[in-house]
C-alpha positions in Angstrom: 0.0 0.0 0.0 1.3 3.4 -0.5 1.8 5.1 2.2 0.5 8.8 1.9 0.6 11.9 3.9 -2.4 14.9 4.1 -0.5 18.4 4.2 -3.0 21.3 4.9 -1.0 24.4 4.7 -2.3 27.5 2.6 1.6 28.5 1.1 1.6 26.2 -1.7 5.6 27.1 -2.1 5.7 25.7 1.2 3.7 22.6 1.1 5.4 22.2 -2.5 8.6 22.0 -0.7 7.3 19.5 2.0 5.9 17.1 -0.5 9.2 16.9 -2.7 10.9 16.1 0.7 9.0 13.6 1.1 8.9 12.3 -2.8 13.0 10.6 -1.8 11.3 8.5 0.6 8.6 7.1 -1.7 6.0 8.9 0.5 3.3 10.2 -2.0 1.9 13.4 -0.2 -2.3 15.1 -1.0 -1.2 18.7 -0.5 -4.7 20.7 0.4 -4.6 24.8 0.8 -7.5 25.4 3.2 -9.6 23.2 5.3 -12.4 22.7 3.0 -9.9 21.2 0.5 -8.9 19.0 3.3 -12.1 17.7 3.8 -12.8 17.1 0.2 -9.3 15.2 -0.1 -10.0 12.9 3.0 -13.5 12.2 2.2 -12.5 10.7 -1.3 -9.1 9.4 -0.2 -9.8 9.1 3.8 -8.4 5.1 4.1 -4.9 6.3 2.3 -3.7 8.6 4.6 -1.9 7.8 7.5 -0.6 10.8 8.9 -1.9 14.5 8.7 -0.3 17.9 8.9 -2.1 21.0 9.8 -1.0 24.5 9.6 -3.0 25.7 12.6 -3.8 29.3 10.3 -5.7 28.7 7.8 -8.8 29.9 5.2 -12.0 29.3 6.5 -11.7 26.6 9.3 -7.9 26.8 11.1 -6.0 23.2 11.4 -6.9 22.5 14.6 -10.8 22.4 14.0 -9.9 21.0 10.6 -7.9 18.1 12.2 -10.9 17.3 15.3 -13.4 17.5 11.9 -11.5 14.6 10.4 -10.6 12.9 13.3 -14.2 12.0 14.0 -14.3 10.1 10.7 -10.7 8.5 11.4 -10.2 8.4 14.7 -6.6 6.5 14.3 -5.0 9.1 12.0 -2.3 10.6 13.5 -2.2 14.6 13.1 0.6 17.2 13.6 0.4 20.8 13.6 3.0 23.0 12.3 2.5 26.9 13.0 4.8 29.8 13.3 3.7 31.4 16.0 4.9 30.6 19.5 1.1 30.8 21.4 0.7 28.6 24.2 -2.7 28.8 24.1 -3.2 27.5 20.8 -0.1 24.6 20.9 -2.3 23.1 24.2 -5.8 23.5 22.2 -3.9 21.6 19.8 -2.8 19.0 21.9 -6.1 19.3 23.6 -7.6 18.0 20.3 -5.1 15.0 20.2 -2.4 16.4 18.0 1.1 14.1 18.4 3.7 17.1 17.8 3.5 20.9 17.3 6.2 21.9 14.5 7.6 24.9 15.0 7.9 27.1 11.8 10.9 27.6 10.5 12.0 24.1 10.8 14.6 21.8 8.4 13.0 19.6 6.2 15.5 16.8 7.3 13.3 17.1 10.6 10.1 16.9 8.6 11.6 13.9 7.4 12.5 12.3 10.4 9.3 13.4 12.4 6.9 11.6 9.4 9.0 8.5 9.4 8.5 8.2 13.3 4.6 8.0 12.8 4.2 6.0 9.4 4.5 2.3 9.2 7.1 1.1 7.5 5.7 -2.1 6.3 4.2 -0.3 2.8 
C-alpha cells in the first residue's frame, strides 16, 4: 500500500517543498490549501492517509478544528500541527484536540523527514 501523507498548509511554495521532501522517501503526499480542501481530499481518499499535517492558520476553518473534523471520521490518524507562532494557548488546544507534535515554523526539512517517518508504518 502506498503510504501517503495529508498536508494542509495555505503556502503552496511551502507545502510544495514538503511534498518533494518527502517524494525521496517514496512517500506520496495530497497537498490541500485550506480546510475545505482538506475535507474534500479525505473524504475521497480518507483510508490512504496515515498521517496529517495541519498548519493551525488557515482559510476558512484553522487546522486544529480541521484536524478534530477529520478525526471524528478517522479516529486513528495521526495529526501534527505546524504553525509559526509561538502561542501557548493555541499549541495546548492543539494537543487538547489530540495532535502528536507541534512543529515549530521555520523548521529543516531533514526534521520533517524524520518526524513523518516516526509516525508511518514502515511495512508499505
Amino acid at each position: 500500500m502506498t503510504r501517503r501523507i495529508l498536508i494542509v498548509e495555505d503556502d503552496p511554495d511551502f507545502a510544495y517543498s514538503l511534498e518533494l521532501a518527502l517524494q525521496i522517501s517514496d512517500i506520496q503526499c495530497l497537498l490541500a490549501g485550506s480546510a475545505e480542501e482538506a475535507y474534500q481530499i479525505f473524504d475521497a481518499d480518507c483510508d490512504q492517509v496515515e498521517l496529517a499535517f495541519f498548519d493551525i492558520k488557515l482559510p476558512g476553518d484553522d487546522g486544529i478544528s480541521c484536524f478534530e473534523k477529520i478525526a471524528r471520521t478517522r479516529p486513528d490518524l495521526t495529526g501534527i500541527v505546524m504553525t509559526g507562532f509561538r502561542d501557548e494557548a493555541l499549541q495546548q488546544r492543539a494537543r487538547d484536540a489530540g495532535a502528536v507534535e507541534i512543529l515549530l515554523k521555520p523548521f529543516r526539512l531533514k526534521h520533517f523527514i524524520t518526524l513523518t517517518k516516526q509516525y508511518i508504518s514502515t511495512d508499505g
